[in-house]
Kinemage of the C-alpha trace (Angstrom):
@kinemage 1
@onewidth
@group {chain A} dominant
@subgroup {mainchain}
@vectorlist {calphas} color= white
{ca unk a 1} P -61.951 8.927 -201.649
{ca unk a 2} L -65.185 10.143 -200.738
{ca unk a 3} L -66.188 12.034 -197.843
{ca unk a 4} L -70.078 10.217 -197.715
{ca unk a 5} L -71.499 13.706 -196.745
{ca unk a 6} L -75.417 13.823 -196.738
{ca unk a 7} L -77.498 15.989 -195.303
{ca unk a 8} L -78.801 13.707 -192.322
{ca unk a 9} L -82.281 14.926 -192.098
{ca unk a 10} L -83.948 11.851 -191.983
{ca unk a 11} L -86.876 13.147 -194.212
{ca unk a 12} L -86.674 10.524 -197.143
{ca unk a 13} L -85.134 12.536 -199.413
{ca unk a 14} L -81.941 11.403 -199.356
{ca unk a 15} L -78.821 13.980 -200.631
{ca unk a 16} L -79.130 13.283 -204.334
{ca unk a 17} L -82.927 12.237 -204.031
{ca unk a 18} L -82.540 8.008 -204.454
{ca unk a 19} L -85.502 5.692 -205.181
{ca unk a 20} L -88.153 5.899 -202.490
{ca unk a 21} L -89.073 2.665 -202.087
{ca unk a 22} L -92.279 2.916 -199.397
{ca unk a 23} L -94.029 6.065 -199.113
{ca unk a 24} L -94.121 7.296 -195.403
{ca unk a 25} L -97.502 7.232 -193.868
{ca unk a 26} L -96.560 9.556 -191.038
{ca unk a 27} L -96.385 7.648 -188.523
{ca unk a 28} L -93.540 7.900 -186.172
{ca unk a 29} L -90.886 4.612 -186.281
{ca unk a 30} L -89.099 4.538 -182.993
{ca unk a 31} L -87.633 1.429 -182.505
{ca unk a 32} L -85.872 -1.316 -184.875
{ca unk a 33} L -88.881 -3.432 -184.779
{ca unk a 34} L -90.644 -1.194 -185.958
{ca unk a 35} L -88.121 -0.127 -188.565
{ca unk a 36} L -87.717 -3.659 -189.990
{ca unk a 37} L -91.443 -3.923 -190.549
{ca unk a 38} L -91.030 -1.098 -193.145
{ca unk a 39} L -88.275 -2.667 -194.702
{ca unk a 40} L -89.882 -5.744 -194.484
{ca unk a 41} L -93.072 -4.412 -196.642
{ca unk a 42} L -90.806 -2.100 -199.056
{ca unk a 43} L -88.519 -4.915 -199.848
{ca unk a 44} L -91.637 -7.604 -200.284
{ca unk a 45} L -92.273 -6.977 -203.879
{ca unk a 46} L -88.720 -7.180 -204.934
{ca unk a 47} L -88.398 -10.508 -202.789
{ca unk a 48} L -86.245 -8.966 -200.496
{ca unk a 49} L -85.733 -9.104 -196.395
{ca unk a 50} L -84.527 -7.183 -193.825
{ca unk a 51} L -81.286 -8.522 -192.484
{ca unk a 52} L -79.024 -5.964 -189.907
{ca unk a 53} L -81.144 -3.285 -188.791
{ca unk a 54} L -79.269 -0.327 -186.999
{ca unk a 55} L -80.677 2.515 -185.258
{ca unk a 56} L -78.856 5.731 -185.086
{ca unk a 57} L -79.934 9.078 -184.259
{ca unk a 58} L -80.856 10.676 -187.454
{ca unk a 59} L -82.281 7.327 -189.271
{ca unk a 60} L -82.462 3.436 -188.820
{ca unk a 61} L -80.214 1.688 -191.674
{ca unk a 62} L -81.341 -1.675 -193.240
{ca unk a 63} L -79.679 -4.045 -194.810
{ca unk a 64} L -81.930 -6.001 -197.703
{ca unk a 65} L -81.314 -9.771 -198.431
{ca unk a 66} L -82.764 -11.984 -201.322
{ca unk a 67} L -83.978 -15.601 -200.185
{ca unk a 68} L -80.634 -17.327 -200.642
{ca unk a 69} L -78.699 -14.537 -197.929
{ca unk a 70} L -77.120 -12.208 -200.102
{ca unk a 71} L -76.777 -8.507 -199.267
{ca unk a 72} L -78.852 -6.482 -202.565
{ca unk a 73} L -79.975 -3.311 -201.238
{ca unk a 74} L -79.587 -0.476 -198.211
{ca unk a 75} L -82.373 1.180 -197.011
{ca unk a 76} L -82.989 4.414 -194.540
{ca unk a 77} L -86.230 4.424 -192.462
{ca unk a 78} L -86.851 7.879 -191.779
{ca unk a 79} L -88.040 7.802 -187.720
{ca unk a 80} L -90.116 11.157 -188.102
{ca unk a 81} L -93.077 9.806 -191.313
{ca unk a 82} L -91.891 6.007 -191.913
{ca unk a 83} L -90.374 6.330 -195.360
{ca unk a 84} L -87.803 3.917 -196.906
{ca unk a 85} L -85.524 5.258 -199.320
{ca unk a 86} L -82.234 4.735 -201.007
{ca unk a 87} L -78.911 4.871 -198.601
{ca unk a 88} L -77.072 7.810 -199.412
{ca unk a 89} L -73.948 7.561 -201.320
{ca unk a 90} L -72.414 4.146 -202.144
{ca unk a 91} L -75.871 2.889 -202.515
{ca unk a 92} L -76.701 5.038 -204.349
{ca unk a 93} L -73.936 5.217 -206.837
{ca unk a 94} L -72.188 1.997 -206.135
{ca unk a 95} L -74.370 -0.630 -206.408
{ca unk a 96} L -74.175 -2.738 -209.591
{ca unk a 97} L -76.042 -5.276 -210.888
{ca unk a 98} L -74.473 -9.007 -211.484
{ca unk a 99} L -71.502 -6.961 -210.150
{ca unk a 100} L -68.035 -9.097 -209.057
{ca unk a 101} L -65.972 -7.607 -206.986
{ca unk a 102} L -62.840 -7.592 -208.198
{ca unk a 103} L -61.058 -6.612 -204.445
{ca unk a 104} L -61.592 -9.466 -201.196
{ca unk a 105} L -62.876 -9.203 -198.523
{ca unk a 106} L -60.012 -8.837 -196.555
{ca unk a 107} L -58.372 -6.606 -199.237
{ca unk a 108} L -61.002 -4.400 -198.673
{ca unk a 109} L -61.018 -4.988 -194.658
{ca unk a 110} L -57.162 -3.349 -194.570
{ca unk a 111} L -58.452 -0.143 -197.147
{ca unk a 112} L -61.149 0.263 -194.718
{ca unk a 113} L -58.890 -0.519 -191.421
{ca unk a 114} L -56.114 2.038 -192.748
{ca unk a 115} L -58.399 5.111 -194.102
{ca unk a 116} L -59.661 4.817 -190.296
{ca unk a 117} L -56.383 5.035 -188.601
{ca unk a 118} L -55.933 7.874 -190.610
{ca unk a 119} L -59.215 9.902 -190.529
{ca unk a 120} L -60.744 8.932 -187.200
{ca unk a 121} L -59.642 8.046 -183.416
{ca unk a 122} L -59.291 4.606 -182.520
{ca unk a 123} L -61.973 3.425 -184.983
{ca unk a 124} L -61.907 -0.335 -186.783
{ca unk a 125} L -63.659 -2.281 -188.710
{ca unk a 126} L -66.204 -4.619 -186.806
{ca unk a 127} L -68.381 -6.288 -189.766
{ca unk a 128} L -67.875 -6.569 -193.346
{ca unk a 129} L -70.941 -6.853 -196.335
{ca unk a 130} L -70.643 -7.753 -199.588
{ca unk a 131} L -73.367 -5.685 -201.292
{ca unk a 132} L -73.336 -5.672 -205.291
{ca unk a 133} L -70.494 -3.033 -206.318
{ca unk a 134} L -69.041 -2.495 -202.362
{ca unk a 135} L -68.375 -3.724 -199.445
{ca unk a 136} L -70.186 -1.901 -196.199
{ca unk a 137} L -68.433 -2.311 -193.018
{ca unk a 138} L -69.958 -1.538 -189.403
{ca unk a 139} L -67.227 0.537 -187.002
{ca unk a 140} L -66.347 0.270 -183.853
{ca unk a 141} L -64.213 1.921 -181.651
{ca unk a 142} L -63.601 0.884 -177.616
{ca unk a 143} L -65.381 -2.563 -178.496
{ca unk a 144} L -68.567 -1.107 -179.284
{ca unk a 145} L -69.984 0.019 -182.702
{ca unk a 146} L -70.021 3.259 -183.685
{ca unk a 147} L -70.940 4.013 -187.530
{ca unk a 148} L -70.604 2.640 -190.757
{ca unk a 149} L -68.253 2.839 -193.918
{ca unk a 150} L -68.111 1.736 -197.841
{ca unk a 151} L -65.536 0.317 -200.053
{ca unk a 152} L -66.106 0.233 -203.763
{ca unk a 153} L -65.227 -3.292 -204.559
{ca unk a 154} L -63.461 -2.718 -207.639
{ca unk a 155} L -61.722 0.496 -207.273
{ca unk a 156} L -61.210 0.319 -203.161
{ca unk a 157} L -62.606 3.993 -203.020
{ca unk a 158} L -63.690 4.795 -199.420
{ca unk a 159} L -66.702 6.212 -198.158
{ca unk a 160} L -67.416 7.209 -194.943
{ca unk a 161} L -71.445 7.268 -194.057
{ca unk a 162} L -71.772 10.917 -192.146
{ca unk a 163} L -75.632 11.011 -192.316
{ca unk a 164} L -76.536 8.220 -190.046
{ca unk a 165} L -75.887 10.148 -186.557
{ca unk a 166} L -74.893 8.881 -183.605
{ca unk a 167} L -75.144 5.038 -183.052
{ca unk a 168} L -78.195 3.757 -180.469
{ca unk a 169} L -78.196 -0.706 -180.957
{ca unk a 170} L -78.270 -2.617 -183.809
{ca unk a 171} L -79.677 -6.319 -184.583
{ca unk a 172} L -78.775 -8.524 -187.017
{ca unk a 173} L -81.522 -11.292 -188.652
């Protein structure tokens, strides 16, 4: 199982340098409006949207959509230059295309729920994505979210994202 170590910096270049998908133009992005509007323009030419948009200390995360709904692609908005790159790890080497997962939902909900009672305190799974090739999950712990994991949808690997930070709010579209 992986350990999802990246290096956290924030500056778009991701730990095994992933496709940058919008240049930064330097300009700071402090808040998850503003963070979705970045998404929103590096998704556009692949007809992709932003859907959950999470800010945490070190980056904001973005889920991409196509126009039926379905989860294609995670994105990092680096606060510090506005850059949108690649998610570290099971974006990065997960993602398939025309990919079936071959574990459920739920399957994949108990890997996820027992690698947590066994690697962190008090810490379940709150929401579960299908993304092409894994599953990402949102964490929470004391009712309120707290990070993020993966599960490779055909193997039922677990990753655990480390480079995100500490949580701040989230919104969902």
């Amino acid at each position: 199982m992986g350990n999802g170590n990246g290096n956290g910096t924030g500056n778009g270049n991701g730990m095994m340098g992933g496709r940058v998908w919008l240049a930064g133009n330097g300009s700071p992005v402090t808040t998850i409006a503003a963070a979705r509007v970045r998404a929103a323009e590096a998704g556009a030419p692949s007809g992709l949207h932003p859907g959950e948009v999470m800010q945490f200390s070190l980056n904001f995360y973005v889920e991409l959509k196509d126009a039926a709904g379905a989860s294609i692609a995670e994105v990092l908005v680096d606060p510090a230059g506005g850059a949108v790159v690649t998610e570290y790890g099971p974006a990065m080497m997960w993602t398939a295309t025309n990919s079936t997962a071959s574990i459920p939902a739920a399957r994949a909900t108990d890997i996820a729920n027992t690698w947590l009672g066994a690697n962190t305190s008090g810490e379940v799974v709150d929401s579960i994505d299908l993304f092409p090739g894994h599953y990402t999950m949102d964490t929470m712990s004391g009712g309120h979210t707290v990070g993020m994991l993966s599960v490779n949808a055909t193997t039922g690997a677990v990753w655990y994202h480390t480079w995100h930070g500490s949580f701040i709010a989230k919104e969902d579209a």
